[in-house]
C-alpha positions as CSV (number, residue, x, y, z in Angstrom):
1,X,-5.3,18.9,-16.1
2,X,-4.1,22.3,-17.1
3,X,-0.4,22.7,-17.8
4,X,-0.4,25.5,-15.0
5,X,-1.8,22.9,-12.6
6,X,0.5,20.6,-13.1
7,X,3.9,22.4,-12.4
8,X,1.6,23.4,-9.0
9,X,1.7,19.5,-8.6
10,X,5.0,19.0,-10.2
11,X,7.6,20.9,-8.2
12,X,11.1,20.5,-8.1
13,X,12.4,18.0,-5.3
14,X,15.9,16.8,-6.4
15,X,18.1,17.6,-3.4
16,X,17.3,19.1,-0.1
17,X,17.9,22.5,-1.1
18,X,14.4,22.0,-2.9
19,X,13.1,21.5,-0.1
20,X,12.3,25.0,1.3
21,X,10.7,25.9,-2.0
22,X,8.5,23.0,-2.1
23,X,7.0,24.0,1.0
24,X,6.8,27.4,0.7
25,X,3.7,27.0,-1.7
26,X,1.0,25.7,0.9
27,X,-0.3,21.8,0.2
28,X,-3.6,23.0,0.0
29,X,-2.2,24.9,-3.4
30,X,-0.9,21.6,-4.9
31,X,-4.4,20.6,-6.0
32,X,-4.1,17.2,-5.2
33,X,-6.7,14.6,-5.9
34,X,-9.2,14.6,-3.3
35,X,-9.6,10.5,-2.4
36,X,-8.0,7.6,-3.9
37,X,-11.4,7.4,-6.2
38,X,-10.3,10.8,-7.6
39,X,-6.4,9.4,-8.3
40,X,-7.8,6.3,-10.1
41,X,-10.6,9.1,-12.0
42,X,-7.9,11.5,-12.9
43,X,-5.2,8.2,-14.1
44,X,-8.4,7.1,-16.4
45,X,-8.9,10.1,-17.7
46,X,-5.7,11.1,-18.9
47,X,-3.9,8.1,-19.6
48,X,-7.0,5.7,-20.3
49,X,-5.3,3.0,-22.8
50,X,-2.1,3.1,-20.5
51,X,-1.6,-0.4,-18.4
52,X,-1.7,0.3,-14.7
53,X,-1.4,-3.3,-13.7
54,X,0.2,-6.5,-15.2
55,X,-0.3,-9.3,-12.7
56,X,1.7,-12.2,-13.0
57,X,-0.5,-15.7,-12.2
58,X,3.2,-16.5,-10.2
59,X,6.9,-17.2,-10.7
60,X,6.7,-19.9,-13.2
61,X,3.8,-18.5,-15.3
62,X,5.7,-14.7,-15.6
63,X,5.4,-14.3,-19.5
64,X,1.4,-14.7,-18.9
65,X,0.1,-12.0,-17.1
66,X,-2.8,-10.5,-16.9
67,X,-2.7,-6.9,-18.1
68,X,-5.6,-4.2,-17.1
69,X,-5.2,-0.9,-18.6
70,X,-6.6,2.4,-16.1
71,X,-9.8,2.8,-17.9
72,X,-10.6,-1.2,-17.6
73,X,-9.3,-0.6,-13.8
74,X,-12.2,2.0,-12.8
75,X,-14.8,0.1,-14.9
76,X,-13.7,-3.0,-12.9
77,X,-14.0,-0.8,-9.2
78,X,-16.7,0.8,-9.8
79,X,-18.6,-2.6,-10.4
80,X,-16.7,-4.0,-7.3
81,X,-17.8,-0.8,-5.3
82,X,-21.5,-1.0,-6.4
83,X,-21.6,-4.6,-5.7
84,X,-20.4,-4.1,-1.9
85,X,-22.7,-1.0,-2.0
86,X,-25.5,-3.3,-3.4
87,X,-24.5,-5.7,-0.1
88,X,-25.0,-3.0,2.7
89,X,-21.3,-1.2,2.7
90,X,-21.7,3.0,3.3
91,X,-19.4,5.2,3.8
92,X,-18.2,3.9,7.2
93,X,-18.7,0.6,6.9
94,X,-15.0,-1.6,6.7
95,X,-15.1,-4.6,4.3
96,X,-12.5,-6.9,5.2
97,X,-9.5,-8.4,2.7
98,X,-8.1,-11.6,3.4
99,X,-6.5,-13.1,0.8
100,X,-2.6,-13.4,-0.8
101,X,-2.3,-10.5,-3.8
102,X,-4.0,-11.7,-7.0
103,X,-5.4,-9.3,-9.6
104,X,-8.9,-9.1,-8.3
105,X,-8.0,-8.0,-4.8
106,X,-6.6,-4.8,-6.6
107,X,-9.6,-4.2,-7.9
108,X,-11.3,-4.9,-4.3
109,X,-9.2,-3.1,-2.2
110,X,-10.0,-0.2,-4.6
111,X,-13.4,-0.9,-4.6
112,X,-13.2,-1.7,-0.5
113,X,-11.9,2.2,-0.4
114,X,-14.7,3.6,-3.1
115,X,-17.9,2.4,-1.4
116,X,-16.7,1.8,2.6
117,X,-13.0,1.4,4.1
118,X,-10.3,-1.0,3.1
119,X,-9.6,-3.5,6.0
120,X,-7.0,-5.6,4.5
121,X,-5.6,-8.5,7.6
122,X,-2.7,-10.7,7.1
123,X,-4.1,-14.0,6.8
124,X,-0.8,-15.8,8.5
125,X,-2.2,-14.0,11.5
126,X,-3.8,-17.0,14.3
127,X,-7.4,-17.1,13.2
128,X,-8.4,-16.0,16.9
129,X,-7.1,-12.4,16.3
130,X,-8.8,-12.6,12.9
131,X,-11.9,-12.9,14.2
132,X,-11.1,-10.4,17.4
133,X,-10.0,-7.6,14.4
134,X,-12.9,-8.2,12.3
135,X,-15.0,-8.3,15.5
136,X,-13.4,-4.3,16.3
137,X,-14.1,-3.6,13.2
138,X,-17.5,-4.8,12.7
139,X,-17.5,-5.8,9.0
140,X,-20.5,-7.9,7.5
141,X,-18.7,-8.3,4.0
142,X,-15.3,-10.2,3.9
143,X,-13.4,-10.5,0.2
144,X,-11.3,-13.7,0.9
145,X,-8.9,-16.0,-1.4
146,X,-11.2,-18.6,-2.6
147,X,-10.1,-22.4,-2.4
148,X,-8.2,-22.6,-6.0
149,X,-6.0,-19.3,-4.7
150,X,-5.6,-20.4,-1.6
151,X,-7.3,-23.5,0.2
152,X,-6.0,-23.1,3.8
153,X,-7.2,-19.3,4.0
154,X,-11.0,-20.1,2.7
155,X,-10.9,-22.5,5.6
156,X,-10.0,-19.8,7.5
157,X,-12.3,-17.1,6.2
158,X,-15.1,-19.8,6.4
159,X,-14.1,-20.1,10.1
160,X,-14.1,-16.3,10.6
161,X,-17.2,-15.9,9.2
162,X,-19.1,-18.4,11.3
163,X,-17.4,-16.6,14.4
164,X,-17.9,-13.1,13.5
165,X,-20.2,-10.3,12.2
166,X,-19.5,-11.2,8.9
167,X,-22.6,-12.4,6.8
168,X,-21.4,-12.4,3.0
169,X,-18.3,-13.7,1.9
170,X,-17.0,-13.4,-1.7
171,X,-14.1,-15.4,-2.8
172,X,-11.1,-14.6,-5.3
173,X,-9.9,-16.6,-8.2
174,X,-6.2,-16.7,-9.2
175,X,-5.0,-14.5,-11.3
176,X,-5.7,-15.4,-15.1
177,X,-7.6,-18.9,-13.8
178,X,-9.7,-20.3,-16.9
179,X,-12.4,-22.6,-16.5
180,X,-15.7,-23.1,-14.3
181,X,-14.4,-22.8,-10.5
182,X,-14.9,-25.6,-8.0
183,X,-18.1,-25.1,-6.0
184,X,-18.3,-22.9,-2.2
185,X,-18.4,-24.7,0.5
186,X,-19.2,-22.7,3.5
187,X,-21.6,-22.0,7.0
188,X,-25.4,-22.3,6.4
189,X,-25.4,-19.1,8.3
190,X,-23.0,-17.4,5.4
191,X,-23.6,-16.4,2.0
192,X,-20.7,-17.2,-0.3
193,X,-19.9,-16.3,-3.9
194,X,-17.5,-15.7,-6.4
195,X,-16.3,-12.1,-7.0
196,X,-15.9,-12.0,-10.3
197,X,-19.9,-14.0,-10.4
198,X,-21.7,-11.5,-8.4
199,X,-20.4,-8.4,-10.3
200,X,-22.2,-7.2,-13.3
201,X,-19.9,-5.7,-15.7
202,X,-20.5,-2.0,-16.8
203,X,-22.1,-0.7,-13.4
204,X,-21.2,2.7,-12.6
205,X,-20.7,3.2,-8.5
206,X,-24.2,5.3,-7.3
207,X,-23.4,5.1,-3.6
208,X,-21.9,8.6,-1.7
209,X,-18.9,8.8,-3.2
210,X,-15.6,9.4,-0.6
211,X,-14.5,12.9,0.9
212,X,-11.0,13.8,1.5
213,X,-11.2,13.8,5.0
214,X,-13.4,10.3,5.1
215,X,-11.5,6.8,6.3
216,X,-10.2,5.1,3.5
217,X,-8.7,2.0,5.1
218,X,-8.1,0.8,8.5
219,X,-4.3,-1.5,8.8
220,X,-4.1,-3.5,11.4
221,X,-0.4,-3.0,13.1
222,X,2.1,-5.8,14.7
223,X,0.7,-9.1,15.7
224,X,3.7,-11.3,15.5
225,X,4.3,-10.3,19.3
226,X,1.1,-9.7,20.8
227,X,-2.2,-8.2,20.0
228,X,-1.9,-6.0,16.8
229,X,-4.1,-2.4,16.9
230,X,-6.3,-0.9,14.0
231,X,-4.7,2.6,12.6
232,X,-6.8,4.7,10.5
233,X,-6.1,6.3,7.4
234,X,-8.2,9.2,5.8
235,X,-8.1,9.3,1.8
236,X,-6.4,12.6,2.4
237,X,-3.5,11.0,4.4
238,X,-2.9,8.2,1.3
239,X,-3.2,10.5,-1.7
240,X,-0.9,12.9,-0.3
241,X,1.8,10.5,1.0
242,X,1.2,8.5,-2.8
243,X,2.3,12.4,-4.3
244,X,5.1,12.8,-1.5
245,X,6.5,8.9,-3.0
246,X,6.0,10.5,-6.5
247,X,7.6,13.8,-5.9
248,X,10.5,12.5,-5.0
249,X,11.6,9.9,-7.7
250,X,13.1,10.7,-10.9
251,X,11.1,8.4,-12.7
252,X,9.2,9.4,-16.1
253,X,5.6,8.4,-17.3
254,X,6.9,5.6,-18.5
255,X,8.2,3.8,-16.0
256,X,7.1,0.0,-15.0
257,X,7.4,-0.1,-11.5
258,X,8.0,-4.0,-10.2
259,X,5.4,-4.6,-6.7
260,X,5.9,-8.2,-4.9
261,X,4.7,-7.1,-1.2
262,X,1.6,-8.1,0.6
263,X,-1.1,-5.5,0.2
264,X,-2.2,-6.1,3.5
265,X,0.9,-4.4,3.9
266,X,0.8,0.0,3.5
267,X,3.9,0.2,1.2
268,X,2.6,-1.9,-1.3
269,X,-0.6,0.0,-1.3
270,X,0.4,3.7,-0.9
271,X,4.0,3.2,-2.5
272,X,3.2,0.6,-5.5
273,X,-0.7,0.9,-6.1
274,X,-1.3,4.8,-5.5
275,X,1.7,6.5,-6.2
276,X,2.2,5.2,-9.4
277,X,-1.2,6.8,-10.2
278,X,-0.1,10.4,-10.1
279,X,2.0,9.4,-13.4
280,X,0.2,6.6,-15.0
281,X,3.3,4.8,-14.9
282,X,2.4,0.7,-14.9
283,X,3.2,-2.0,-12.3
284,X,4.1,-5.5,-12.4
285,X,2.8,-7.8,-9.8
286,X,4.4,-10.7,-8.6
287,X,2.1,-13.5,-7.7
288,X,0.7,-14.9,-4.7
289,X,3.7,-15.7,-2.8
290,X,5.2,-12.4,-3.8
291,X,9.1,-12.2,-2.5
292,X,8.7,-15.6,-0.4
293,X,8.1,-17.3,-3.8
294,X,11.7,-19.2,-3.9
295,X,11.3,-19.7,-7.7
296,X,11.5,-16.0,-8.1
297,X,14.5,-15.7,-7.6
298,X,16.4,-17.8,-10.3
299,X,13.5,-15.6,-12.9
300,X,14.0,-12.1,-11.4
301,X,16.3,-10.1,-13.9
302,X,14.6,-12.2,-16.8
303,X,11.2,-10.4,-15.3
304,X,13.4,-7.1,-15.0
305,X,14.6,-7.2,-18.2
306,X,11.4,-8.7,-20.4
307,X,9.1,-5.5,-18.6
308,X,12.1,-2.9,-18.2
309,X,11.0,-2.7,-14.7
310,X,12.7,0.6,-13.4
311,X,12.0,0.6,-9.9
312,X,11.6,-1.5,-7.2
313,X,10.9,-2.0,-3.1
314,X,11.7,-4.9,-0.6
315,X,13.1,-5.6,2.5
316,X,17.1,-6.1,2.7
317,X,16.7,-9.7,2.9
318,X,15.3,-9.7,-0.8
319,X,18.4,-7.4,-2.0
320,X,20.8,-9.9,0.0
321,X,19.6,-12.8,-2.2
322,X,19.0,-10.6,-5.3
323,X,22.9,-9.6,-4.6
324,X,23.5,-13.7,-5.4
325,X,21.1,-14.3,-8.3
326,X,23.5,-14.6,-11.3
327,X,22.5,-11.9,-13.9
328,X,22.3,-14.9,-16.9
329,X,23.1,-11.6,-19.0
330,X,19.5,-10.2,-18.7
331,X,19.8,-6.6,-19.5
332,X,18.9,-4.9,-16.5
333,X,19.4,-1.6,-17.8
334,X,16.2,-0.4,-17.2
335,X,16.4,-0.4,-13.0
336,X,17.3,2.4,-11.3
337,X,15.7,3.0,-8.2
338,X,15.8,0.7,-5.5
339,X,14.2,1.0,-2.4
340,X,15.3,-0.6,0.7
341,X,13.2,-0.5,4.0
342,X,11.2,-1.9,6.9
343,X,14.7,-2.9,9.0
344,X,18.3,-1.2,8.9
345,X,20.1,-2.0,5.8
346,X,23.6,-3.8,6.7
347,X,26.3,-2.1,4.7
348,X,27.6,-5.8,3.5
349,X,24.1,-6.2,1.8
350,X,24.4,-2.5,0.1
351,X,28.0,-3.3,-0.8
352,X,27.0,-6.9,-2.2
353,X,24.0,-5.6,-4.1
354,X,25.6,-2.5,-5.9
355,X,28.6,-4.7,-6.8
356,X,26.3,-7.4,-8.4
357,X,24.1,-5.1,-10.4
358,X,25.5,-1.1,-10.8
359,X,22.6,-0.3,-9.3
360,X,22.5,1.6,-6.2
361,X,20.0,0.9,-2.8
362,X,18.1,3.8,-1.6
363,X,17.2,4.0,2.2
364,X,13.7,4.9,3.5
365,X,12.1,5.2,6.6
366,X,8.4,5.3,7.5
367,X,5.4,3.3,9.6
368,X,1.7,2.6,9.5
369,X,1.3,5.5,12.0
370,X,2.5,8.2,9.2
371,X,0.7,6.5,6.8
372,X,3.7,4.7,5.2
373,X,6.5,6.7,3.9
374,X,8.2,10.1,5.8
375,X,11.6,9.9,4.6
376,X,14.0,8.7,1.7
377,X,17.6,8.8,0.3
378,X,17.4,11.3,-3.2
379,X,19.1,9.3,-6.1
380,X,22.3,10.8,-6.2
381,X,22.1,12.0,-2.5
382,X,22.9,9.2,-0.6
383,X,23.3,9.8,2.8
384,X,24.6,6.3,3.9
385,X,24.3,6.9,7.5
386,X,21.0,8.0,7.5
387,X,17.8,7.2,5.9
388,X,17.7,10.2,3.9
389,X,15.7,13.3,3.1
390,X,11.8,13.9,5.5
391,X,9.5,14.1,3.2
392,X,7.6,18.0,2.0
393,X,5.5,18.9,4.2
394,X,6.2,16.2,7.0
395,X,7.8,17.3,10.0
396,X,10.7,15.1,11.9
397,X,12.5,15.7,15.1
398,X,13.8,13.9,18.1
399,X,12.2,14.1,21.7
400,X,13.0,13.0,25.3
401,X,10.2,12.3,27.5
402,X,11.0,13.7,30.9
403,X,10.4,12.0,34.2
404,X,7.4,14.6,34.9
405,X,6.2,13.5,31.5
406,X,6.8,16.3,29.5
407,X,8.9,16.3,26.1
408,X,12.1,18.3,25.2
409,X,13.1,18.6,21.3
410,X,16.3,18.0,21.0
411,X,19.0,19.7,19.1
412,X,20.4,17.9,15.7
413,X,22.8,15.0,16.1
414,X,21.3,14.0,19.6
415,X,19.5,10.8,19.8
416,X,15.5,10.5,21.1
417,X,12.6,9.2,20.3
418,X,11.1,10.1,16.7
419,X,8.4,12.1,16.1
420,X,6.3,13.1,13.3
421,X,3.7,15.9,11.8
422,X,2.2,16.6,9.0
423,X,-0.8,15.8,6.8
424,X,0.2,11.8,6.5
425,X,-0.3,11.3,10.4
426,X,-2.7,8.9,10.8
427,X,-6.4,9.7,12.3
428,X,-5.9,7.5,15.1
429,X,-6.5,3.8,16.7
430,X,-10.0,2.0,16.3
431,X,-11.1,1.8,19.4
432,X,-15.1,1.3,19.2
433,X,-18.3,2.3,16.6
434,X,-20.8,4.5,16.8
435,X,-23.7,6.0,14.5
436,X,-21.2,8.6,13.1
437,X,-18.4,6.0,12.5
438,X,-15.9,4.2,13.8
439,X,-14.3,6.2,17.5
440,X,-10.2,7.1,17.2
441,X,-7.9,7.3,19.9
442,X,-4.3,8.6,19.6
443,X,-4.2,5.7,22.9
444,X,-0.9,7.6,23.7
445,X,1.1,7.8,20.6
446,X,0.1,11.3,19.5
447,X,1.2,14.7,21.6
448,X,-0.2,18.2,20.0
449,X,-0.5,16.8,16.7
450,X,2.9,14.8,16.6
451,X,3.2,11.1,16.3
452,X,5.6,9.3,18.4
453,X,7.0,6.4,16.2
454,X,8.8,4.7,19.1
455,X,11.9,5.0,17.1
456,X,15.4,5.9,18.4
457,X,16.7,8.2,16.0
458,X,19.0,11.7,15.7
459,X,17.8,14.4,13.2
């Protein structure tokens, strides 16, 4: 990339005044990588020996991971890709994801978004909405956690698949497992194999390759209290809300970025796997288990410390433990940025956390409806009553639906119901297929091109 192309990418964005200049340079001017395929090209290409992942096999193991650098990344999707596009998947086809984070579902969630769309499903889900979601969704190709990762959810995929569209199942090892694995057992009516068996190393991806505006992955919303729905996300909303996360942290090239959520879960694909693209900067992955891995705890600022992790995300329940982890004087220099989201941050937990480590938590707000991310404290901003600064190009404001079912904006300070714009709005529910794709419906939330998050909020 040209040096003039990237300050067009590179702008600016340490404090709100920034923000008006940022914007005043249209999106379309930023040159941003067309689909995630592109991001992962581009990372290859100009950072090829870097390490974009190091996967930890879990807590106990952390000083073996497995280490993948961005070149060996794209070999390893475009193999993944052509295999699913060897198996039936086109452009509009979903391949399912069930399975706890382990390095190959990296590489198949990439490779989901290369040759079809993503459909990652949280496997704690009740197996009945599993197969209702995959039945929406029409999939014939689910990417599951085999029986050594993960017993319990090949029983469940194995279940899914006997009840479902799905015809061809491949199953996920544990990260870094050595060793023949233990044989498939699965319906007659199912064809099963191992990932990492049924790819042939050094294929090149020959199937239509991704447009911006085509569906990368489809994330299946709520389900803990009642039927979750299917938003859609174009490659187009994902890259650009991956620069957005990029644009506005201070960290360098060189930064190791720490990822322990589910990637089921849209911030720990758009805000750990994506973003960190745009700079080659590398990412350590917790295992399976992630932040509900108890053991982590007692090794987390040894981890810190031995990869000079500088950045960080979880859910204030992580930082309120973290905030009692003694420090066993592991240099934890290296962290600075802290993300805290996904539920309000109590100002005990803030208090406890900065005390305990020097280093300070950073509010964020976002949902799966916007993509993932639309706003964010600035590091040395903080706006403790607030969850920070929108987002370039995203717009926020707060409405009130009248009784005749209009909406008024309302003026700053006065609570409403959030709302959001912008080029990370998502393209809609699933609601059906047809030969063109899969058929979107706003199903209420959207109002001349503005999301409504459901949120209370004041502006």
């Amino acid at each position: 990339m040209t040096r003039a192309a990237e300050s067009m990418l590179w702008p600016a964005m340490d404090s709100p005044d920034d923000l008006a200049d940022v914007e005043a340079v249209a999106l379309a001017d930023r040159e941003l990588p067309a689909t995630t395929y592109s991001l992962l090209q581009r990372a290859a290409t100009q950072w090829p020996d870097r390490y974009a992942v190091i996967v930890l096999p879990d807590a106990a193991h952390w000083q073996r991971p497995v280490r993948r650098t961005y070149i060996s990344l794209l070999a390893s999707v475009d193999a993944a890709a052509q295999l699913l596009h060897d198996n039936g998947v086109r452009r509009h086809d979903a391949v399912a994801l069930l399975s706890p984070n382990c390095d190959e579902l990296i590489t198949a969630t990439l490779a989901a978004q290369t040759a079809g769309v993503a459909a990652p499903v949280n496997s704690g889900l009740a197996t009945e909405q599993i197969v209702e979601l995959i039945g929406q969704l029409g999939a014939t190709v689910l990417i599951a956690a085999g029986p050594e990762l993960s017993d319990e959810v090949w029983a469940t995929a194995c279940d899914v698949a006997e009840r479902s569209s799905v015809t061809t199942v491949f199953a996920l090892r544990p990260t870094g497992a050595d060793g023949p694995p233990p044989p498939l057992e699965a319906p007659d009516s199912v064809t099963v194999a191992y990932l990492a068996d049924a790819i042939t190393p050094g294929r090149r991806f020959t199937g239509e390759p991704p447009r911006t505006d085509d569906l990368a992955a489809i994330f299946h919303t709520g389900g803990t209290t009642g039927n979750p729905k299917l938003a859609a996300h174009t490659h187009s909303n994902q890259v650009t809300n991956g620069w957005m996360v990029t644009l506005s942290s201070p960290l360098d090239d060189e930064a190791a970025l720490f990822a322990a959520l589910p990637l089921f879960h849209v911030n720990a694909l758009v805000v750990t796997l994506l973003a960190p693209m745009f700079r080659g900067q590398s990412v350590v992955w917790a295992g399976p288990l992630g932040y509900r891995d108890l053991s982590l705890y007692s090794e987390f600022w040894r981890v810190v410390q031995h990869y000079r992790i500088a950045a960080m995300s979880a859910v204030p329940t992580v930082y309120s433990v973290l905030a009692h982890c003694p420090l066993l004087d592991a240099d934890i220099s290296s962290l600075t940025l802290c993300i805290v989201g996904a539920s309000p941050l109590p100002s005990a937990v803030r208090a406890s956390f900065e005390k305990h480590t020097g280093v300070p938590l950073l509010q964020g707000y976002g949902l799966t409806e916007a993509t993932c991310a639309s706003a964010r404290e600035l590091p040395g901003v903080p706006h403790h009553d607030s969850v920070g600064q929108r987002f370039p190009y995203q717009q926020i404001k707060a409405v009130r639906t009248n009784p005749d079912g209009t909406r008024t904006d309302l003026p700053a300070g006065e609570v409403g119901s959030l709302a959001i714009s912008g080029p990370t709005v998502f393209a809609g529910y699933v609601r059906g297929r047809t030969a063109a794709g899969y058929a979107l419906d706003g199903l209420g939330t959207m109002h001349d091109g503005w999301v409504d998050t459901g949120d209370l909020g004041r502006v």
